[in-house]
TIRO-2110 file (N, C-alpha, C; in Angstrom, 1 decimal):
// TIRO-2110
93.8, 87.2, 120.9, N, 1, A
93.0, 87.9, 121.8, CA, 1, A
93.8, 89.0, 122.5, C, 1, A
94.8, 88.5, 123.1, N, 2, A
95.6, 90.0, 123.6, CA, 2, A
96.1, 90.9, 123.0, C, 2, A
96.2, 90.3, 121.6, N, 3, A
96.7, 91.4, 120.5, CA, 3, A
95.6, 92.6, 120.6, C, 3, A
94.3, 92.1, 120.0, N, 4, A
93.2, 92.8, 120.5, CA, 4, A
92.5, 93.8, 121.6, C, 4, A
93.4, 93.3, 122.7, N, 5, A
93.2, 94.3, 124.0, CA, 5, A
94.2, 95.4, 123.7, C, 5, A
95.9, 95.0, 123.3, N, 6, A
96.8, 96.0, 123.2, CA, 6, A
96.5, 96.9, 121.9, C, 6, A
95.6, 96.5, 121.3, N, 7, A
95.0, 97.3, 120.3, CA, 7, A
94.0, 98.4, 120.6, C, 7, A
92.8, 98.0, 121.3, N, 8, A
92.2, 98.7, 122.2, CA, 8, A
92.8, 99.9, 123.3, C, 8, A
93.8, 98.8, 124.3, N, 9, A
94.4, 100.3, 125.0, CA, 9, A
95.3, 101.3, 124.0, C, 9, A
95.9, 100.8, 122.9, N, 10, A
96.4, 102.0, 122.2, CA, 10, A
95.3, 102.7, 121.8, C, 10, A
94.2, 102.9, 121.2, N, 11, A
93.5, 103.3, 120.4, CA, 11, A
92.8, 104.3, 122.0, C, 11, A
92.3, 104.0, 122.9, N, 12, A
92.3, 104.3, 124.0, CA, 12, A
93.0, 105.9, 124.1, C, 12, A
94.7, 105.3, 124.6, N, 13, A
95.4, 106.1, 125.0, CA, 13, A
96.1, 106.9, 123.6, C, 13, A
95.1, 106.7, 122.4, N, 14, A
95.3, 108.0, 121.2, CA, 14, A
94.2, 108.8, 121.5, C, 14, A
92.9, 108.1, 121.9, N, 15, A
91.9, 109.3, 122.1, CA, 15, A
91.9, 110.2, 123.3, C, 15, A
92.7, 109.3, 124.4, N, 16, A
92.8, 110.3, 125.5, CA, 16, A
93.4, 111.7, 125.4, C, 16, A
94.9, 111.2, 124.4, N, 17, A
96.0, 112.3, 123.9, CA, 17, A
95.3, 113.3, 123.2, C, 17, A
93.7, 112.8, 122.5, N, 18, A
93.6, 113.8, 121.6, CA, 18, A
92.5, 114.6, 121.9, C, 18, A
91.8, 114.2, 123.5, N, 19, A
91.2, 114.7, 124.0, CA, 19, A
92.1, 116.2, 124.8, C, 19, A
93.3, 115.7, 125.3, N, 20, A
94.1, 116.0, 126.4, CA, 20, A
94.0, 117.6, 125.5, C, 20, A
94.6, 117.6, 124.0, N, 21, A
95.6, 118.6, 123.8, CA, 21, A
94.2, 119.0, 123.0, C, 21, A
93.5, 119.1, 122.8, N, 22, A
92.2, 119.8, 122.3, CA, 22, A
91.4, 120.9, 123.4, C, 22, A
91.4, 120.2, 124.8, N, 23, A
91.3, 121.0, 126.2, CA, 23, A
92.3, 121.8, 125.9, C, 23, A
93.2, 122.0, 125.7, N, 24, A
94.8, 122.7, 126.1, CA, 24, A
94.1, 123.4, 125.4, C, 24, A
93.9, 123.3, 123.8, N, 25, A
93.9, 124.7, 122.5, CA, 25, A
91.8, 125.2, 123.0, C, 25, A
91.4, 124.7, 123.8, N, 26, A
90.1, 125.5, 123.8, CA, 26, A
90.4, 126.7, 125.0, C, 26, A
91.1, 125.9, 126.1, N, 27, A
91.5, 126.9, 127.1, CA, 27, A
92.7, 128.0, 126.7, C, 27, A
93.2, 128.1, 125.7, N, 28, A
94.3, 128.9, 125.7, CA, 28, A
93.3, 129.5, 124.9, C, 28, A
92.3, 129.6, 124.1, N, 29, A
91.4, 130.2, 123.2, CA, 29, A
90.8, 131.1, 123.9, C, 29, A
89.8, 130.3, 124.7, N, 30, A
88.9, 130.8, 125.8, CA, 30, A
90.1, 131.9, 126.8, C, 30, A
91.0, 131.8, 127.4, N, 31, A
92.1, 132.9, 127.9, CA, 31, A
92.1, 133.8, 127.4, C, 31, A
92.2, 134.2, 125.9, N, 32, A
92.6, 134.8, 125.6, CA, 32, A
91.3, 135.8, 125.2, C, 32, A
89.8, 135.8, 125.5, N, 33, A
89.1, 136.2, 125.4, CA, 33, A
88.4, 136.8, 126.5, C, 33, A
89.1, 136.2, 127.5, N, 34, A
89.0, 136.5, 129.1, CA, 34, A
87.1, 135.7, 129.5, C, 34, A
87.4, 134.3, 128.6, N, 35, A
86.1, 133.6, 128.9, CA, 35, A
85.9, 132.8, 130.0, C, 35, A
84.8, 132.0, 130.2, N, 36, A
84.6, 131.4, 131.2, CA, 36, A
84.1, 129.8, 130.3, C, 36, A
84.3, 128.7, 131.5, N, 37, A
83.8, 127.8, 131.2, CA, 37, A
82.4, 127.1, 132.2, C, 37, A
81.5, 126.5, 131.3, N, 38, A
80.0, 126.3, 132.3, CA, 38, A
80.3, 124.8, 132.7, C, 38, A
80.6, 124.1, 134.0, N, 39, A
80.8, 123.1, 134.0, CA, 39, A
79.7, 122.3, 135.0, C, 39, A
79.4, 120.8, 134.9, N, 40, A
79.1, 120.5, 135.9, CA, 40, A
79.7, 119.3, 136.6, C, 40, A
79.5, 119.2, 138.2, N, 41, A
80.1, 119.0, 139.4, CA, 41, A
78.9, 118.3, 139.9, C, 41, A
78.9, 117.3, 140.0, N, 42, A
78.1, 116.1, 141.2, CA, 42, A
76.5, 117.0, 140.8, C, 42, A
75.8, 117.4, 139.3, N, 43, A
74.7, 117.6, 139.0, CA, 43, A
75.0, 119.3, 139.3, C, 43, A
75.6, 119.7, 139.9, N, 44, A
75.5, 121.2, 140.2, CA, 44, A
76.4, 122.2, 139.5, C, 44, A
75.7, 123.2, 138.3, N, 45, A
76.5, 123.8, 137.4, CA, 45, A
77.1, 124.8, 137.8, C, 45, A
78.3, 124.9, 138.0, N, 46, A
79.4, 125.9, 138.2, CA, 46, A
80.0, 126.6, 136.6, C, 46, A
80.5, 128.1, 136.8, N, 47, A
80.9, 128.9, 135.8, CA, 47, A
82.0, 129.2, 136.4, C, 47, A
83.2, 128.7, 135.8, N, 48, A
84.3, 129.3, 135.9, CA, 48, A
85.5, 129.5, 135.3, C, 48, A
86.0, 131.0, 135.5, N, 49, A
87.3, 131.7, 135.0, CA, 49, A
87.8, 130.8, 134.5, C, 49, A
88.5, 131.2, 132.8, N, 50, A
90.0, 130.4, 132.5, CA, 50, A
90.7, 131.0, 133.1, C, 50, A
91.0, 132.1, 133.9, N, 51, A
91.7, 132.3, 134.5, CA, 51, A
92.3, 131.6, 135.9, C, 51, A
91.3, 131.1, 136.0, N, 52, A
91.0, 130.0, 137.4, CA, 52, A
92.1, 129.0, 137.2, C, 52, A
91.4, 128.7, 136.0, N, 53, A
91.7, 127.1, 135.9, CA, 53, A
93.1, 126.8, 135.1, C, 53, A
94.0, 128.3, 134.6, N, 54, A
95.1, 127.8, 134.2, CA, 54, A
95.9, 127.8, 135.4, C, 54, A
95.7, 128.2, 136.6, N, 55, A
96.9, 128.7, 137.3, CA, 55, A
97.2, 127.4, 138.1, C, 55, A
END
């Protein structure tokens, strides 16, 4: 059974990594087109700068 949990948090902490560095290559994308991202915040949609959000 614990083999199973340390199996889980790996597989876990591979999808987080591969969430992490997929954000990285959308925003250096989106930068370089001088885009914006549409986000939402506690139900309330905000638009904002990659410019914003690399600095």
């Amino acid at each position: 059974m614990n083999n199973k949990i340390l199996e889980n948090s790996d597989i876990r902490e591979r999808v987080k990594k591969g969430l992490d560095m997929t954000f990285e290559k959308l925003l250096k994308a989106k930068s370089q087109t001088n885009g914006i991202f549409v986000l939402s915040q506690n139900g309330v949609i905000k638009k904002v700068k990659t410019s914003d959000l690399i600095r």
